[in-house]
NUPABA-77071 format. One record per residue (C-alpha): residue in one letter; x, y, z. Coordinates in steps of 0.2 Angstrom, whole numbers, padded with zeros to 4 digits, always signed. Last residue first. Layout:
<pts>
AXYZ...
</pts>
This chain:
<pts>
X+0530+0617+0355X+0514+0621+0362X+0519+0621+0380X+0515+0605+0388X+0521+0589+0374X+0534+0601+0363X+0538+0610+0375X+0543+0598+0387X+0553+0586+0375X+0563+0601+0367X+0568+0607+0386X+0570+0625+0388X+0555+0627+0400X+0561+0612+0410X+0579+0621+0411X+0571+0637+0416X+0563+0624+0430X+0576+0618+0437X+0576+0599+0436X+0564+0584+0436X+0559+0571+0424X+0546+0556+0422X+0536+0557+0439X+0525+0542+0439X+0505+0542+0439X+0503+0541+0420X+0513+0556+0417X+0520+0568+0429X+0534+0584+0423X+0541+0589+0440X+0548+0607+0443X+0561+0621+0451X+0561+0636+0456X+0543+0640+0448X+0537+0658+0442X+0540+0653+0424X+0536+0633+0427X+0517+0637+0430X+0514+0650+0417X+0521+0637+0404X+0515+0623+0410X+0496+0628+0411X+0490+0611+0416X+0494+0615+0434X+0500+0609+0451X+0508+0621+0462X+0519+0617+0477X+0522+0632+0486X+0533+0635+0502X+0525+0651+0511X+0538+0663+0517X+0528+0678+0521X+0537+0690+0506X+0544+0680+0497X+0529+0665+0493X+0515+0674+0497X+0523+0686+0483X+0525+0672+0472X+0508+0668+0473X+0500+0685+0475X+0508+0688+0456X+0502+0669+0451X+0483+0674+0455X+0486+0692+0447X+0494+0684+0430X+0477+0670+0431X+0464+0684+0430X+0473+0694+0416X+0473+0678+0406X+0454+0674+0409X+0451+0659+0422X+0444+0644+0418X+0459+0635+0428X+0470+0648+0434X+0472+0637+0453X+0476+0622+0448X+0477+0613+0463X+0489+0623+0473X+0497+0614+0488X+0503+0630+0501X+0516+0622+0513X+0520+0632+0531X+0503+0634+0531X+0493+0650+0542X+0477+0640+0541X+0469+0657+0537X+0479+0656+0522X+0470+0641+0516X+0453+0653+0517X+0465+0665+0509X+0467+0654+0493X+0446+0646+0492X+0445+0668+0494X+0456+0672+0477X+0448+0658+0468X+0431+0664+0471X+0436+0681+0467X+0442+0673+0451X+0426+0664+0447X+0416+0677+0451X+0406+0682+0469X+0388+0676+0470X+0392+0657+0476X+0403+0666+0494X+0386+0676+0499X+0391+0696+0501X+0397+0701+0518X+0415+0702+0515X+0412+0708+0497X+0423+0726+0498X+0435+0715+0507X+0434+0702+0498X+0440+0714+0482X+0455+0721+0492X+0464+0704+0490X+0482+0704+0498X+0475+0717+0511X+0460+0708+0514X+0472+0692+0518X+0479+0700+0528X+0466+0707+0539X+0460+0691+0543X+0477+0687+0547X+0476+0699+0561X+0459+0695+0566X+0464+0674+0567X+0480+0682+0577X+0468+0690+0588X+0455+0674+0591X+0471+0661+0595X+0461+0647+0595X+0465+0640+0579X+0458+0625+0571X+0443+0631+0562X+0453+0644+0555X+0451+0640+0534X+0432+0643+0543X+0435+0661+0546X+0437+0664+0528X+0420+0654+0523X+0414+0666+0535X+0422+0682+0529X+0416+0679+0512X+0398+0675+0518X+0390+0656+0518X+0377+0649+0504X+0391+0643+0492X+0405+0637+0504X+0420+0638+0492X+0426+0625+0484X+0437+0632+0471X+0435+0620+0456X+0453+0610+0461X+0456+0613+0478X+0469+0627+0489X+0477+0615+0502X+0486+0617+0516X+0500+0608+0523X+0506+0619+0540X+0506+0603+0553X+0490+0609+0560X+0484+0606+0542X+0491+0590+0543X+0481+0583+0559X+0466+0589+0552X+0469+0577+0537X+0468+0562+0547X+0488+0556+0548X+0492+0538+0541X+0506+0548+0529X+0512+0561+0540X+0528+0555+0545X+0537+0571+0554X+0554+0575+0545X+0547+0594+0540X+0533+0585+0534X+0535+0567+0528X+0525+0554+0516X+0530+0539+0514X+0526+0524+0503X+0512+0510+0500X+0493+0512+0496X+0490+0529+0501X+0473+0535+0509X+0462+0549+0501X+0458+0567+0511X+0476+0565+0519X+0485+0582+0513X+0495+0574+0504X+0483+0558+0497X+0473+0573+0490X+0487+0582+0482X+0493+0564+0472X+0473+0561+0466X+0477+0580+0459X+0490+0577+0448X+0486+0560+0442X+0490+0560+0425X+0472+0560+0421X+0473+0578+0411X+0492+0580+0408X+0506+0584+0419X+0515+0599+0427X+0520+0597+0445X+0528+0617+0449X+0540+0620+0466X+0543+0636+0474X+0553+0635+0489X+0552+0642+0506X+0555+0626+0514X+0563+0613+0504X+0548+0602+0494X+0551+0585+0488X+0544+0572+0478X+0546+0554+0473X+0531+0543+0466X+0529+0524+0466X+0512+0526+0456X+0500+0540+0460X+0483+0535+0450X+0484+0515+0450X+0465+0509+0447X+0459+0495+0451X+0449+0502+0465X+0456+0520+0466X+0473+0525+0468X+0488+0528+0477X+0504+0525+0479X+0520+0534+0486X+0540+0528+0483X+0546+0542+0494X+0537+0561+0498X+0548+0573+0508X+0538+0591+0513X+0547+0603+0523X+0564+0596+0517X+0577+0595+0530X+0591+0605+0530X+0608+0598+0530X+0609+0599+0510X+0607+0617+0511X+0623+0616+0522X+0633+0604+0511X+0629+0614+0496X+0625+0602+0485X+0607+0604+0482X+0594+0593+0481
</pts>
């Protein structure tokens, strides 16, 4: 953190100590630290199997930890039912999408609101995200499983919108997406990011893309995070490049 002692002061929106997970056997998230200030862009670079995304869905409570805390904005959250965490302001963007196939673009949208009662902000945010992505709303009507796989990308993010987060958890989001694709995905990212405030915490394979619009980042292997530090300083680092970013 920082030391500035006011920034220090403040507390993160999402504190993560000593945390494990897994599977059986298998230890996937292995006394892992993490933490996320508000408003800020933070990248998890790993590996395939480094447990990226087993880490995410013990965040946002879809799979249980094993030891650990988990806090949002000083709340412990880590035996809450994942309901409970989207009110909170963690929501998550999946790995693959996710979207309902059969449904419309506006109702897999309206579904992200499930939770909310307030029917004119739900309009209002609605309208949002239509501006951010002009393509859903020329497809509004059309079947979610039609759409491409970067429109598909672009509603499974403002169906996560509709949740109005505080936190935004990316699961990588340009996966088998073409180059142009993946720079207008991280564009609304990082405009989510200063223009509404939304803190991101962005898991991806793609390093390189990943740490270049981050604050800071985390290089995960084997379940434990192995170094963190500003991210310029991550891209600059032999080790890194040489193991995430093609040398």
């Amino acid at each position: 953190m920082s030391s500035d002692p006011e920034a220090a002061s403040v507390t993160p929106l999402l504190a993560v100590t000593g945390l494990c997970s897994g599977y059986g056997p298998v230890r996937a998230v292995e006394q892992l630290d993490l933490h996320v200030m508000p408003g800020e862009r933070v990248a998890l670079v790993g590996g395939n199997g480094a447990g990226k995304s087993t880490l995410l869905h013990t965040l946002s409570g879809l799979h249980p930890a094993r030891a650990g805390t988990i806090r949002i904005a000083g709340q412990d959250s880590t035996r809450w039912p994942a309901h409970r965490i989207v009110a909170a302001g963690l929501c998550q963007v999946p790995e693959g999408r996710q979207v309902f196939a059969p449904l419309s673009v506006e109702d897999n949208l309206r579904l992200g609101a499930y939770s909310r009662r307030d029917t004119e902000g739900v309009r209002r945010d609605l309208e949002q995200v239509y501006t951010l992505f002009p393509i859903l709303a020329e497809r509004r009507q059309q079947r979610a499983g039609t759409l491409s796989g970067g429109q598909q990308q672009m509603l499974a993010m403002g169906r996560a919108l509709l949740g109005r987060p505080r936190l935004l958890l990316l699961d990588e989001p340009s996966m088998g997406l073409a180059p142009l694709l993946v720079e207008e995905i991280f564009r609304v990212i990082v405009a989510l990011n200063e223009q509404q405030g939304v803190g991101i915490l962005l898991v991806e394979q793609n390093a390189r893309a990943a740490l270049a619009i981050a604050a800071r980042g985390y290089v995960m292997e084997n379940g434990r995070i192995v170094k963190t530090a500003p991210a310029a300083q991550l891209l600059a680092d032999d080790a890194v490049r040489r193991a995430y970013l093609g040398g």
